[in-house]
PDB file of N, CA, C, O and CB in Angstrom:
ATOM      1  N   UNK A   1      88.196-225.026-106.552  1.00  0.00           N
ATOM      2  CA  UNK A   1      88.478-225.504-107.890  1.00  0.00           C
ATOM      3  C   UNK A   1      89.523-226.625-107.840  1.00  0.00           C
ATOM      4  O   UNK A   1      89.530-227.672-108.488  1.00  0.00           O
ATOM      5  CB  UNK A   1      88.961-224.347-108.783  1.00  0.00           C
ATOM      6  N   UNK A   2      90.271-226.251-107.072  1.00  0.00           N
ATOM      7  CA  UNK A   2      91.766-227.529-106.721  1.00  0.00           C
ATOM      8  C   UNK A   2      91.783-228.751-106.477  1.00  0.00           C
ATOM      9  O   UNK A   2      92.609-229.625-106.742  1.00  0.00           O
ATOM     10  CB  UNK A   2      92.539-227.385-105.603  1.00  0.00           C
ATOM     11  N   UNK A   3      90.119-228.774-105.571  1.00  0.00           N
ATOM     12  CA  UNK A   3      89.450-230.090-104.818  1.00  0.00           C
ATOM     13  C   UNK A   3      88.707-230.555-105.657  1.00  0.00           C
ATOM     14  O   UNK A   3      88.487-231.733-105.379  1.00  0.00           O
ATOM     15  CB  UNK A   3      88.625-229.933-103.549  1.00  0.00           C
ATOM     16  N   UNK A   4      87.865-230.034-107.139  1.00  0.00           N
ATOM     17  CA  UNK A   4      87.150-230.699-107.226  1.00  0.00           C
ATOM     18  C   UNK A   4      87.830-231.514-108.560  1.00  0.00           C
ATOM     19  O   UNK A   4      87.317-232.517-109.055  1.00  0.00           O
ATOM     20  CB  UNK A   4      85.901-230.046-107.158  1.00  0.00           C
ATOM     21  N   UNK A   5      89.459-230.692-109.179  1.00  0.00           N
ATOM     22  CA  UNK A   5      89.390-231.535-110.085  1.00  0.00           C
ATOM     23  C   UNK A   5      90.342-232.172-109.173  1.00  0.00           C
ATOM     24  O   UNK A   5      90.274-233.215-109.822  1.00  0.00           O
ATOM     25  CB  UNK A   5      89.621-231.204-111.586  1.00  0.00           C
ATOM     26  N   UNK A   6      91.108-232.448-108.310  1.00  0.00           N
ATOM     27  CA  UNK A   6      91.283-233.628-107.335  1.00  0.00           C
ATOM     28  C   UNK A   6      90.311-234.831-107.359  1.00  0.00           C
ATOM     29  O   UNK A   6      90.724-235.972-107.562  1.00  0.00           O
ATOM     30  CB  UNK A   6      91.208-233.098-105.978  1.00  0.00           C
ATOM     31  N   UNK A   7      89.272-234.601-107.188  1.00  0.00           N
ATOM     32  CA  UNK A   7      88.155-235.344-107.252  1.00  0.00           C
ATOM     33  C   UNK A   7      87.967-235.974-108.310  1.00  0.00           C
ATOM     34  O   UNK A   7      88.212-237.179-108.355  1.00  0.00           O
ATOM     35  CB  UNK A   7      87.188-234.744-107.045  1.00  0.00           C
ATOM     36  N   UNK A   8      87.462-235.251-109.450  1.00  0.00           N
ATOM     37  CA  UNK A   8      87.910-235.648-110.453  1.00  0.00           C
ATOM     38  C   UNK A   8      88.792-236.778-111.474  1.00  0.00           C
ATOM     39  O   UNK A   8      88.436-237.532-112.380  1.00  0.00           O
ATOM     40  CB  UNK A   8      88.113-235.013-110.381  1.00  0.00           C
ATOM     41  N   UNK A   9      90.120-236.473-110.824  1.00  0.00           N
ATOM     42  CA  UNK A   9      91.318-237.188-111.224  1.00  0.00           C
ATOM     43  C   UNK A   9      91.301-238.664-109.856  1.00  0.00           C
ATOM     44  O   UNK A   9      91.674-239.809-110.111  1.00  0.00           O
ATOM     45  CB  UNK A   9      92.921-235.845-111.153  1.00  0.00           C
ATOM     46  N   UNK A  10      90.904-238.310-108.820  1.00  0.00           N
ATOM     47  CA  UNK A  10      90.722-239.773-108.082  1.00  0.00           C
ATOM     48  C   UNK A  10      89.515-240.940-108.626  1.00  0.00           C
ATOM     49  O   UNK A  10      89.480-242.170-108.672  1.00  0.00           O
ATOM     50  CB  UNK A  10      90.306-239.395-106.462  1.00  0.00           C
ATOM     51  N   UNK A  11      88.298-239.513-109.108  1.00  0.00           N
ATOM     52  CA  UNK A  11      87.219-240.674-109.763  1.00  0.00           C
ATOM     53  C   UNK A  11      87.530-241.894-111.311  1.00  0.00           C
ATOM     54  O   UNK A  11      87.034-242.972-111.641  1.00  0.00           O
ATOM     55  CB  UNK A  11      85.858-239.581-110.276  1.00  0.00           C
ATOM     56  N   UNK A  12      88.795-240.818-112.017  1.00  0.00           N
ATOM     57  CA  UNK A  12      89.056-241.267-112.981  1.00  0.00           C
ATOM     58  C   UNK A  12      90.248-242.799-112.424  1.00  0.00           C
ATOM     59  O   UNK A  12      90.173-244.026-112.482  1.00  0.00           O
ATOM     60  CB  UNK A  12      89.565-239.941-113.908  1.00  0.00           C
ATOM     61  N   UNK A  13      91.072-241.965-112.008  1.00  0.00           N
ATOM     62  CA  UNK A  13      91.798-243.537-111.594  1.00  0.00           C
ATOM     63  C   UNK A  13      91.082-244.553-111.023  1.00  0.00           C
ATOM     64  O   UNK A  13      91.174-245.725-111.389  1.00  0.00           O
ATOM     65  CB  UNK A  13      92.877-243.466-110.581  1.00  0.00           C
ATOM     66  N   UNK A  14      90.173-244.053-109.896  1.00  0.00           N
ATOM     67  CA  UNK A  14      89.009-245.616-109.550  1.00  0.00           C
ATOM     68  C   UNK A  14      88.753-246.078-110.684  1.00  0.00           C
ATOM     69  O   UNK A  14      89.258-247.098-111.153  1.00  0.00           O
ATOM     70  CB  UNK A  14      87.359-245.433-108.820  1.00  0.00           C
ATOM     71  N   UNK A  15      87.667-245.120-111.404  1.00  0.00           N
ATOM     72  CA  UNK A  15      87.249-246.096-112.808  1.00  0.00           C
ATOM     73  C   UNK A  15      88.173-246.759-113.914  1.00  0.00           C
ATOM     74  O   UNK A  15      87.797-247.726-114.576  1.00  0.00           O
ATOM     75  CB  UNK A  15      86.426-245.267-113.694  1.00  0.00           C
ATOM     76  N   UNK A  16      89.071-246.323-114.017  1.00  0.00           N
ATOM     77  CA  UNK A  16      90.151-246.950-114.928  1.00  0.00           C
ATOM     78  C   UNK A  16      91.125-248.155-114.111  1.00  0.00           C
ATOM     79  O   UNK A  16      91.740-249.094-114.616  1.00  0.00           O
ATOM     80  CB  UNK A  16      91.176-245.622-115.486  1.00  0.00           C
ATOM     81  N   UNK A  17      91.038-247.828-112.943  1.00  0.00           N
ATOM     82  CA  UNK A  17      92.484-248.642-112.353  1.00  0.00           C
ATOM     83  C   UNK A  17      91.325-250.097-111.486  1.00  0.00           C
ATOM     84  O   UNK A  17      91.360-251.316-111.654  1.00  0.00           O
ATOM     85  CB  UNK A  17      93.842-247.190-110.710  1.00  0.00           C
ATOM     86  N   UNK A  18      90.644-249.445-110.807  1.00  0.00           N
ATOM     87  CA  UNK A  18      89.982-250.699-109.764  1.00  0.00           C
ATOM     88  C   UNK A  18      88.671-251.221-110.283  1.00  0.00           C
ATOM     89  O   UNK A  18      88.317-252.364-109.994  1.00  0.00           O
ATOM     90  CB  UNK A  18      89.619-250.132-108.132  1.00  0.00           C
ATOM     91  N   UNK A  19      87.810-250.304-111.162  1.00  0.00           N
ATOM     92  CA  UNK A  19      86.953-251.185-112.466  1.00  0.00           C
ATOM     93  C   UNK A  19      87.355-251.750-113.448  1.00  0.00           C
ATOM     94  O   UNK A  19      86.792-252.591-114.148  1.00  0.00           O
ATOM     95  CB  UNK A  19      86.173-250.583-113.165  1.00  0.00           C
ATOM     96  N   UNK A  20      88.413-251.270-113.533  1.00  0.00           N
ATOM     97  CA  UNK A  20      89.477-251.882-115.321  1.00  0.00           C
ATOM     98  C   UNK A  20      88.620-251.135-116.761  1.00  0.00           C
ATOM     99  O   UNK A  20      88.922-251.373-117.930  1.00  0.00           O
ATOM    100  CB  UNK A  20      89.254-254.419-115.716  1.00  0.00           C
ATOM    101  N   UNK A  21      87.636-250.308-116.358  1.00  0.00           N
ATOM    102  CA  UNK A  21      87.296-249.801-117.649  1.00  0.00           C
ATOM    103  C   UNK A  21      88.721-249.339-118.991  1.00  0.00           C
ATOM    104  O   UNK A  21      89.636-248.517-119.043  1.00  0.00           O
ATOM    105  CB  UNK A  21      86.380-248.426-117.143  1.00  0.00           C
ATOM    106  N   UNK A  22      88.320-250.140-119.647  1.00  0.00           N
ATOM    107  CA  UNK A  22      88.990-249.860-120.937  1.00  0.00           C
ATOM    108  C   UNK A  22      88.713-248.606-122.194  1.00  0.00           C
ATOM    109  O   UNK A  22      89.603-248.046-122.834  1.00  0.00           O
ATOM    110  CB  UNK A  22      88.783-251.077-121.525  1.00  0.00           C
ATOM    111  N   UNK A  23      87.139-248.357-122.327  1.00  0.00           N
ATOM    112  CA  UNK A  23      86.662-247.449-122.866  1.00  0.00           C
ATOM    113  C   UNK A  23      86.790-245.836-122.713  1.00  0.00           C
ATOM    114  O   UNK A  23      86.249-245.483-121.665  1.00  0.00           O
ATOM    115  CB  UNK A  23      85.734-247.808-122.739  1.00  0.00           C
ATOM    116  N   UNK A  24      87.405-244.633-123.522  1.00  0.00           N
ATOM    117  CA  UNK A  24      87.769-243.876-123.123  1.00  0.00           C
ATOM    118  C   UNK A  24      86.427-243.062-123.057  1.00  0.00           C
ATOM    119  O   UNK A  24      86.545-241.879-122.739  1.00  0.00           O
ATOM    120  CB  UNK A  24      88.861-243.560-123.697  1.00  0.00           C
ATOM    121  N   UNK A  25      85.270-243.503-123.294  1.00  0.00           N
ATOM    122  CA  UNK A  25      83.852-242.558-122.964  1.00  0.00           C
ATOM    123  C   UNK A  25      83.527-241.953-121.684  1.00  0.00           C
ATOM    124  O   UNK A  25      83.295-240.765-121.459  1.00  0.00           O
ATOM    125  CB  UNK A  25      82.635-243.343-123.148  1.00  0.00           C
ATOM    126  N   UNK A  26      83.542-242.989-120.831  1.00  0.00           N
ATOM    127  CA  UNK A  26      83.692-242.542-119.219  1.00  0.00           C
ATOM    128  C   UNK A  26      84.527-241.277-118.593  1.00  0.00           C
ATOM    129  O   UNK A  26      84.236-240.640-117.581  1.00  0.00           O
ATOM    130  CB  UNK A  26      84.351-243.701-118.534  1.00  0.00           C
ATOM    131  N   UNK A  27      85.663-241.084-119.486  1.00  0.00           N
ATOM    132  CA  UNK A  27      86.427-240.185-119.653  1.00  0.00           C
ATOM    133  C   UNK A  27      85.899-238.823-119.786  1.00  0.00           C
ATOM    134  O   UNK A  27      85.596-238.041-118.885  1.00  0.00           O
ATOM    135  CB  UNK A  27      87.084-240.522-120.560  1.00  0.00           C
ATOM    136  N   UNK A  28      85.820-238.619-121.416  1.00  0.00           N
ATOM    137  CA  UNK A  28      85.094-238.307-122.226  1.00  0.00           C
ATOM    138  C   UNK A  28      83.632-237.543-121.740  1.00  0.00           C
ATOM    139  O   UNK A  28      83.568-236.362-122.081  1.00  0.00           O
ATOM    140  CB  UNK A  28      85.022-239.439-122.890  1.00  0.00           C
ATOM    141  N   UNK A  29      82.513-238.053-121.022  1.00  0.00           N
ATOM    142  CA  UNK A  29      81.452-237.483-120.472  1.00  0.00           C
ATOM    143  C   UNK A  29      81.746-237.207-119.310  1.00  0.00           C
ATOM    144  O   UNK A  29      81.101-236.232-118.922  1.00  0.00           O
ATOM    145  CB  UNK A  29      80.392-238.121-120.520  1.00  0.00           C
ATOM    146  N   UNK A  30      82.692-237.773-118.272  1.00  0.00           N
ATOM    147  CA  UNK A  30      82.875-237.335-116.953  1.00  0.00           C
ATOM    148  C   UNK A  30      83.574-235.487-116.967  1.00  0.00           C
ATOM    149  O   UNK A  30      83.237-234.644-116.136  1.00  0.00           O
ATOM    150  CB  UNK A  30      84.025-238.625-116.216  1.00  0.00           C
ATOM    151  N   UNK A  31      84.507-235.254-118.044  1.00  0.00           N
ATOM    152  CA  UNK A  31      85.638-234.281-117.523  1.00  0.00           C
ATOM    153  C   UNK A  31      84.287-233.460-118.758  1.00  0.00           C
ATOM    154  O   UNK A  31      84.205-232.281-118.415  1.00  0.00           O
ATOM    155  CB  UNK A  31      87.962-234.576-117.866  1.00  0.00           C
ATOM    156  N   UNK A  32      83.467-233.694-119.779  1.00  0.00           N
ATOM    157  CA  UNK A  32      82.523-232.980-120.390  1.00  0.00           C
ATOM    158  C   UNK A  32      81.644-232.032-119.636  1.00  0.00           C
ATOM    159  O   UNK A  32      81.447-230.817-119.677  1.00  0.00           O
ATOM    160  CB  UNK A  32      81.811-233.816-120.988  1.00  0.00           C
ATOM    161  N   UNK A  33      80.947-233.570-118.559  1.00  0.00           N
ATOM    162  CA  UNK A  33      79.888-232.703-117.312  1.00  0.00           C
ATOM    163  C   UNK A  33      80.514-232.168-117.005  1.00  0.00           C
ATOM    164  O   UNK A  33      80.057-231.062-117.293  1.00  0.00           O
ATOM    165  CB  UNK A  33      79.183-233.144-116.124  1.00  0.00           C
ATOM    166  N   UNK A  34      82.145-231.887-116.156  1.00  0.00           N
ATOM    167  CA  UNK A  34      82.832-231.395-114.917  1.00  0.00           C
ATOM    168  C   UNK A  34      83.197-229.765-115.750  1.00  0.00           C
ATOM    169  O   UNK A  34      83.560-228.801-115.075  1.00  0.00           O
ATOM    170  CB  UNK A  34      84.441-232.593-114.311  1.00  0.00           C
ATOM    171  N   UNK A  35      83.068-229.699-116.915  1.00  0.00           N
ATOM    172  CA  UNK A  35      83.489-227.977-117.717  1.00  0.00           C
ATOM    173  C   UNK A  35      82.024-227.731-117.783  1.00  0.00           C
ATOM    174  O   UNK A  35      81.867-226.618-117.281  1.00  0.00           O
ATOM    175  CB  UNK A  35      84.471-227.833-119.667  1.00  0.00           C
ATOM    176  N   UNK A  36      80.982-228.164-118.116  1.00  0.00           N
ATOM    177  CA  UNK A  36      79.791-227.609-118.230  1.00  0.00           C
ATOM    178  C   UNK A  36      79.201-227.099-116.694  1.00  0.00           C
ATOM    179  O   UNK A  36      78.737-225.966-116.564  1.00  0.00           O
ATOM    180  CB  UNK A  36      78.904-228.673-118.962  1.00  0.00           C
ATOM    181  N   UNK A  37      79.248-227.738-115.940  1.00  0.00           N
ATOM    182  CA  UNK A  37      78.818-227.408-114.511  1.00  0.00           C
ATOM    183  C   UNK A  37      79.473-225.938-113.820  1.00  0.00           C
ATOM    184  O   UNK A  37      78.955-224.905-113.395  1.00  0.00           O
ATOM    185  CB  UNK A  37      79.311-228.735-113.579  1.00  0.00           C
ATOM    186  N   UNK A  38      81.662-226.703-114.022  1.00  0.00           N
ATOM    187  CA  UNK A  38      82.244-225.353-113.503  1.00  0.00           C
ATOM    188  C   UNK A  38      81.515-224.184-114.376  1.00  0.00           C
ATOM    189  O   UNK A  38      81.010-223.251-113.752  1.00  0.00           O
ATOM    190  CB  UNK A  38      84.010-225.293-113.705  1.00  0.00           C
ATOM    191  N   UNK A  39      81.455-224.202-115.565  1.00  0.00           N
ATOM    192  CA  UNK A  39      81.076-222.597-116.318  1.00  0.00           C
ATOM    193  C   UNK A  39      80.022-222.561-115.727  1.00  0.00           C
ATOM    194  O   UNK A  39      80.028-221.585-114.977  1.00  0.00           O
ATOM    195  CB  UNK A  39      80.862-222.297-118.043  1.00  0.00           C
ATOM    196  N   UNK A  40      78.862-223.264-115.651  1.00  0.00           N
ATOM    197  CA  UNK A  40      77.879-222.791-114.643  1.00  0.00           C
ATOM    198  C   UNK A  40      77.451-222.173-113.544  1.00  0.00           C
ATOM    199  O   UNK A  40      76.607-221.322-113.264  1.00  0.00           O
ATOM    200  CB  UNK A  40      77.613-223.234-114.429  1.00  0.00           C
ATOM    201  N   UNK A  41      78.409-222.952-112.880  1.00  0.00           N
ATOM    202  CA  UNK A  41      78.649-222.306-111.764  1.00  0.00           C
ATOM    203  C   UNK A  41      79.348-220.531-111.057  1.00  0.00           C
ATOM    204  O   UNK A  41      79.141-219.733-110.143  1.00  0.00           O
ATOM    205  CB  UNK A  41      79.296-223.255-111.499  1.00  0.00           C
ATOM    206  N   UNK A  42      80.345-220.764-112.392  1.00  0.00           N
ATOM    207  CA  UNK A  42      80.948-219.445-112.500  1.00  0.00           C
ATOM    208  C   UNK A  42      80.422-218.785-112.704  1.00  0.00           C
ATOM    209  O   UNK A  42      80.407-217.910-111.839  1.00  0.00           O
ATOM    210  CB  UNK A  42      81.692-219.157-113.087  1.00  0.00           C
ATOM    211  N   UNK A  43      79.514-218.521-113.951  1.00  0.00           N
ATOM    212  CA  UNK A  43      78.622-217.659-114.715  1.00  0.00           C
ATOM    213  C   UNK A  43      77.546-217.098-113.704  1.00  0.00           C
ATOM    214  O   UNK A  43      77.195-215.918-113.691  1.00  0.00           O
ATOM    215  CB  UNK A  43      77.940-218.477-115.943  1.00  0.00           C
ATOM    216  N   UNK A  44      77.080-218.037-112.893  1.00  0.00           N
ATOM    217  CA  UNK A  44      76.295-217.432-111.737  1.00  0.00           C
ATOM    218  C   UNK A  44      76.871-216.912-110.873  1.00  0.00           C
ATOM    219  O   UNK A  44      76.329-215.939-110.348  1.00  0.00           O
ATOM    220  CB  UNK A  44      75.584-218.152-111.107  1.00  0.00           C
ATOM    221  N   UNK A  45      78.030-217.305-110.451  1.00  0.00           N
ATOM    222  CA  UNK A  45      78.635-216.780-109.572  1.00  0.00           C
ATOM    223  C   UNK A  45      79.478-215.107-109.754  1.00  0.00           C
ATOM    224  O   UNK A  45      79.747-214.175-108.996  1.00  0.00           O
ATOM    225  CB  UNK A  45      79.436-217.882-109.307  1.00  0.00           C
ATOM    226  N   UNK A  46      79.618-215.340-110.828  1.00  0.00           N
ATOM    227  CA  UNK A  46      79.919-213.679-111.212  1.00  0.00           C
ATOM    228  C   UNK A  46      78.942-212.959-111.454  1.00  0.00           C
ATOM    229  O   UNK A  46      79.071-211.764-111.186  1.00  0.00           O
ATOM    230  CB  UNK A  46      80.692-213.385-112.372  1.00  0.00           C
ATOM    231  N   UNK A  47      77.596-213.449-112.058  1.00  0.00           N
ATOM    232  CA  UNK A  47      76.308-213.172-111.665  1.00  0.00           C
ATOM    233  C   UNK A  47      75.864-212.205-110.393  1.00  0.00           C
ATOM    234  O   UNK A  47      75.641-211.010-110.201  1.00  0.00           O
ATOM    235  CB  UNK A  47      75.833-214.388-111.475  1.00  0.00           C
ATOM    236  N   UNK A  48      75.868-213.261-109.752  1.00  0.00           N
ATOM    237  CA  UNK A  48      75.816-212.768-108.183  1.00  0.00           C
ATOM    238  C   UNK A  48      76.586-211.803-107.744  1.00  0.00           C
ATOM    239  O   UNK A  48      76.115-210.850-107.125  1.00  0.00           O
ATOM    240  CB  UNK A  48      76.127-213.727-107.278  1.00  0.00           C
ATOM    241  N   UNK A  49      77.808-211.922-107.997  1.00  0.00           N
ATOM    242  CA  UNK A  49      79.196-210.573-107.628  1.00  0.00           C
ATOM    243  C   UNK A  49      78.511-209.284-108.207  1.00  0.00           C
ATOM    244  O   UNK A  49      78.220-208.379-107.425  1.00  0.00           O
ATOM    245  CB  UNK A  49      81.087-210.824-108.687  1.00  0.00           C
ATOM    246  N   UNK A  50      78.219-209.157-109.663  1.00  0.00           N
ATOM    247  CA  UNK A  50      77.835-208.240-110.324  1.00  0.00           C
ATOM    248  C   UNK A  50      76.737-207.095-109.345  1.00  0.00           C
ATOM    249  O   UNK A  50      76.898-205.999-108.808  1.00  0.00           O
ATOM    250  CB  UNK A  50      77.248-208.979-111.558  1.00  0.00           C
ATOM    251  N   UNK A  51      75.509-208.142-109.504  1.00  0.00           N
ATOM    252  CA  UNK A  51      74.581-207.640-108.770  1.00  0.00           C
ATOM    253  C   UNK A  51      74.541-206.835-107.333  1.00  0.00           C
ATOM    254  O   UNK A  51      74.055-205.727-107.109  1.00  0.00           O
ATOM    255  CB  UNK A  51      74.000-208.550-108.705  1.00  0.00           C
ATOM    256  N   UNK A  52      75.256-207.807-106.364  1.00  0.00           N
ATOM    257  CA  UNK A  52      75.818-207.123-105.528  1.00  0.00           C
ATOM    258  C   UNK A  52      76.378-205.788-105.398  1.00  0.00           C
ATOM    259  O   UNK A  52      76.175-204.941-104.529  1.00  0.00           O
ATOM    260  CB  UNK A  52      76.434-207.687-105.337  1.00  0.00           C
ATOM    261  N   UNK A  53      77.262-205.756-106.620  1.00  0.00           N
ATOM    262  CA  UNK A  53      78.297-204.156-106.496  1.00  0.00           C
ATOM    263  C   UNK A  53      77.101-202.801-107.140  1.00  0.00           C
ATOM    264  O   UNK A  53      77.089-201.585-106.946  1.00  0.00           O
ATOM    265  CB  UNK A  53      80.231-204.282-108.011  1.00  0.00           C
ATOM    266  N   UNK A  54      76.156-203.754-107.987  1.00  0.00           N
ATOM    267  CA  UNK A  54      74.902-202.657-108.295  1.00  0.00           C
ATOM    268  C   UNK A  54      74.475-202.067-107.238  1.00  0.00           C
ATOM    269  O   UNK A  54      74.572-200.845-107.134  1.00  0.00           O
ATOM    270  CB  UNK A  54      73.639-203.202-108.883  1.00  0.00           C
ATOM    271  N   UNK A  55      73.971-202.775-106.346  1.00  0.00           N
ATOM    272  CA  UNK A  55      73.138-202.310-104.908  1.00  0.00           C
ATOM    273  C   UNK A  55      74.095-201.176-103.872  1.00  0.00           C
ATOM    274  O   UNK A  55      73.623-200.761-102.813  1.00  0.00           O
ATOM    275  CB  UNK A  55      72.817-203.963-103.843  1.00  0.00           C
TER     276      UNK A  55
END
C-alpha cells in the first residue's frame, strides 16, 4: 500500500512539475482510479482470506 501511493505521488509530481499540467482533472481521475482499484482489490482480497478459513 506504501509503494503504490508512492507511486502515485511521483506520477503526480511528473505530471504537474515536468509536463506543467495546470488542470486539476488529471488529479482528480488519477487518485479516483487509485481508491476504486485499492477497494477492489481489498474486497477480493478479504474475499479470498474468508474462504480460505471456511475450508
Amino acid at each position: 500500500m506504501v509503494c503504490s501511493v508512492g507511486l502515485l505521488v511521483i506520477t503526480q509530481k511528473f505530471a504537474y512539475g515536468m509536463l506543467g499540467l495546470q488542470t486539476p482533472i488529471y488529479f482528480i481521475f488519477s487518485v479516483g482510479l487509485y481508491i476504486f482499484a485499492m477497494n477492489y482489490y481489498y474486497k477480493n482480497h478479504i474475499k479470498k482470506l474468508q474462504e480460505s478459513i471456511k475450508k
